[in-house]
C-alpha positions in Angstrom: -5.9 -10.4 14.3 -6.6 -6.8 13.5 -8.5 -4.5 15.6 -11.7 -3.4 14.2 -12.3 -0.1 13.1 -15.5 2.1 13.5 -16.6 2.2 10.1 -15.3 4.9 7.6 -12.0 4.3 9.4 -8.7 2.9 8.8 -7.4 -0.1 11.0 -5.2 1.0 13.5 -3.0 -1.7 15.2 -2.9 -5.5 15.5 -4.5 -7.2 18.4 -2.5 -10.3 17.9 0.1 -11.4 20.6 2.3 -13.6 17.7 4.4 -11.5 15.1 7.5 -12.1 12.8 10.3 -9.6 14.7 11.8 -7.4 12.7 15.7 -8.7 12.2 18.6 -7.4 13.9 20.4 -4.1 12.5 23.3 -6.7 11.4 21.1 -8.8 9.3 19.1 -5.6 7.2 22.8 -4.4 6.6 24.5 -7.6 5.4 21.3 -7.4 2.7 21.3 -3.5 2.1 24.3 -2.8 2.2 26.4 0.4 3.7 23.8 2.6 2.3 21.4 0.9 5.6 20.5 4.0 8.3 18.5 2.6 11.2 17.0 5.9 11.7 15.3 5.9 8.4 14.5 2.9 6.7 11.2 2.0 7.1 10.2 -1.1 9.1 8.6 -2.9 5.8 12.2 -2.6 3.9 13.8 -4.2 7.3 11.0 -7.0 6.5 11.7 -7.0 3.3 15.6 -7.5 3.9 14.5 -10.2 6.9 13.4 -12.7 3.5 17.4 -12.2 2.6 17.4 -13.7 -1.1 13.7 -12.3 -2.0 14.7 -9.2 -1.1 16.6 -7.8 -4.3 13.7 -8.9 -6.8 11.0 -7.8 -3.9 12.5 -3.6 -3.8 13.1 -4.1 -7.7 9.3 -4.7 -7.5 9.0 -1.8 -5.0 10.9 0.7 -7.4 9.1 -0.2 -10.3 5.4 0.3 -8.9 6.3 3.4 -7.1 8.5 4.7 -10.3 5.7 3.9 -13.1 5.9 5.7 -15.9 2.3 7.4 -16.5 0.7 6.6 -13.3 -0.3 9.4 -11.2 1.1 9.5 -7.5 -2.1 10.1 -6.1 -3.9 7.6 -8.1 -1.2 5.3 -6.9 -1.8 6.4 -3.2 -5.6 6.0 -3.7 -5.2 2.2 -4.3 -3.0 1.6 -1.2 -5.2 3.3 0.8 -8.0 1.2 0.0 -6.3 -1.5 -0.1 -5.8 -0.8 2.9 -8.9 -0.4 4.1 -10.4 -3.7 2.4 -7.4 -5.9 3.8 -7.7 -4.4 7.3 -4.0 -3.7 6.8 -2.0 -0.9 10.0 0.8 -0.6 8.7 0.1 0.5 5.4 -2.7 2.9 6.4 -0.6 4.9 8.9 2.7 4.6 6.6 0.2 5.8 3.6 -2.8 8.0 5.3 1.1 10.9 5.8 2.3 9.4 2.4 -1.1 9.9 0.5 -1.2 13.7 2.0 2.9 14.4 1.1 1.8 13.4 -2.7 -1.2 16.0 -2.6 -4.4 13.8 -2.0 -6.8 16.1 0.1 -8.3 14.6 3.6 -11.2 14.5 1.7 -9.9 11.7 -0.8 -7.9 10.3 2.2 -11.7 9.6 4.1 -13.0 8.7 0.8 -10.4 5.6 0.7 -11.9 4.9 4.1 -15.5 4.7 3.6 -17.7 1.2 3.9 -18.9 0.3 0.8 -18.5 2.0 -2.7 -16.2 4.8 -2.4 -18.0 7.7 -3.9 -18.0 11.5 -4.1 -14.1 12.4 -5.2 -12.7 12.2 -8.3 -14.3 9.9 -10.5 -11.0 8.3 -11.7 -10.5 7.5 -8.0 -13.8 6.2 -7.6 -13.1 3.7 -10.7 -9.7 2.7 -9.0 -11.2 2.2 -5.8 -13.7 -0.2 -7.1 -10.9 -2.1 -9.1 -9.3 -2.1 -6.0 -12.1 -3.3 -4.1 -13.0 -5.8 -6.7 -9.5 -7.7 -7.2 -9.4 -7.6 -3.7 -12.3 -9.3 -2.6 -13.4 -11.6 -5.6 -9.6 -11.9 -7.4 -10.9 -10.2 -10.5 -12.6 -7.8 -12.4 -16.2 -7.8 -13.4 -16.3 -6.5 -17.3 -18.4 -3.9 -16.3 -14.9 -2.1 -13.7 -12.4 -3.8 -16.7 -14.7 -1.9 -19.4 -14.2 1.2 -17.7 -11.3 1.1 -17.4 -9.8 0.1 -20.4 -12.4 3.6 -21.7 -10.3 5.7 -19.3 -6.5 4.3 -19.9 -4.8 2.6 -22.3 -4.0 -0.7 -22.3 -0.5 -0.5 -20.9 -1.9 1.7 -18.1 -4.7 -0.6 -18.0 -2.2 -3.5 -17.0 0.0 -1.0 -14.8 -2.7 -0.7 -12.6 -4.4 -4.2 -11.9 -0.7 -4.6 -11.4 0.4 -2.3 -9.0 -3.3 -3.1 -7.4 -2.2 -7.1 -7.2 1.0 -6.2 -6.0 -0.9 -4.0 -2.9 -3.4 -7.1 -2.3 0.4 -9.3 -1.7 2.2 -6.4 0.6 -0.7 -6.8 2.4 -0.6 -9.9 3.0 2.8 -9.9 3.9 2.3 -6.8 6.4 -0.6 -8.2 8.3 1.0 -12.0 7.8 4.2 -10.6 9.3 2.6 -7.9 12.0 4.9 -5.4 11.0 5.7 -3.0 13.6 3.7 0.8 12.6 5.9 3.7 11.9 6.5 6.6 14.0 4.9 9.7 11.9 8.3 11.6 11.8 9.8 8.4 10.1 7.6 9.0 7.3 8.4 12.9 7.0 7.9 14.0 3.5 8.3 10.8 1.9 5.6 9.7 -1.0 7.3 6.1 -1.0 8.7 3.8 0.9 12.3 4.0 -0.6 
């Protein structure tokens, strides 16, 4: 379970007693590699390495949305942060609320990604992303009228970057909350804008 939030507010912990631990130091090396510091990988990539044979094709995946040609960091940002909001998801909000701010999104744009119901008063390309967001994640598509938009705005190769860095936020979700993977301490994140 996830602790509810006061509206306009990210979720900020689990209130569930059951989670997946984290594997051993060991383990996330044996997968990693020598490259592996403790001290600075992020608790998702110890997940990650935890599924041992997903994990090469699961940080390709990672690399390639966070390394998109043509797709704006913030914009990027944007979407995780309301998919975070929309999937109730900790870990990604507190990793992401430091990470949105280190790629330049204002506290005003962070709130936005917060807000109940329709995000609205930022940048109208975030506005449109938010509502895809908040579309594929609650009805698993796109009404023509958001996919219209869109494809008015971007290109069709950007079109199809986004729904799929957007599907690939809904599953990391899922795998965060599914997991309960332990929050990050803020100086983990430092200056980082990704998770690798």
């Amino acid at each position: 379970m996830i602790q509810q939030t006061r509206a306009g507010a990210f979720p900020t912990s689990y209130t569930s007693k059951v989670s997946v631990p984290l594997p051993s130091d060991e383990e996330v090396r044996r997968i990693i590699g020598d490259t592996y510091d403790s001290n600075t990988t992020l608790n998702v990539i110890k997940m990650f390495a935890g599924a041992d044979d997903l994990y090469a094709a699961t940080i390709g995946l990672v690399n390639a949305v966070f390394r998109a040609k043509g797709i704006d960091p913030k914009a990027r940002e944007m979407i995780i942060l309301r998919s975070a909001k929309i999937l109730s998801v900790p870990y990604e909000a507190q990793a992401n609320t430091k990470m949105a701010a280190n790629a330049g999104l204002s506290s005003a744009e962070i709130e936005a990604a917060a807000q109940e119901g329709p995000v609205s008063g930022i940048n109208p390309e975030y506005v449109l992303l938010c509502k895809a967001t908040d579309e594929l994640s609650t009805t698993a598509t796109l009404t023509d009228e958001t996919l219209s938009e869109m494809l008015e705005r971007y290109d069709e190769v950007i079109c199809r970057k986004f729904v799929l860095i957007i599907a690939w936020f809904n599953l990391l979700s899922r795998f965060l909350n599914g997991c309960r993977v332990p929050l990050e301490t803020i100086d983990k994140i430092g200056n980082r804008t990704s998770p690798i």
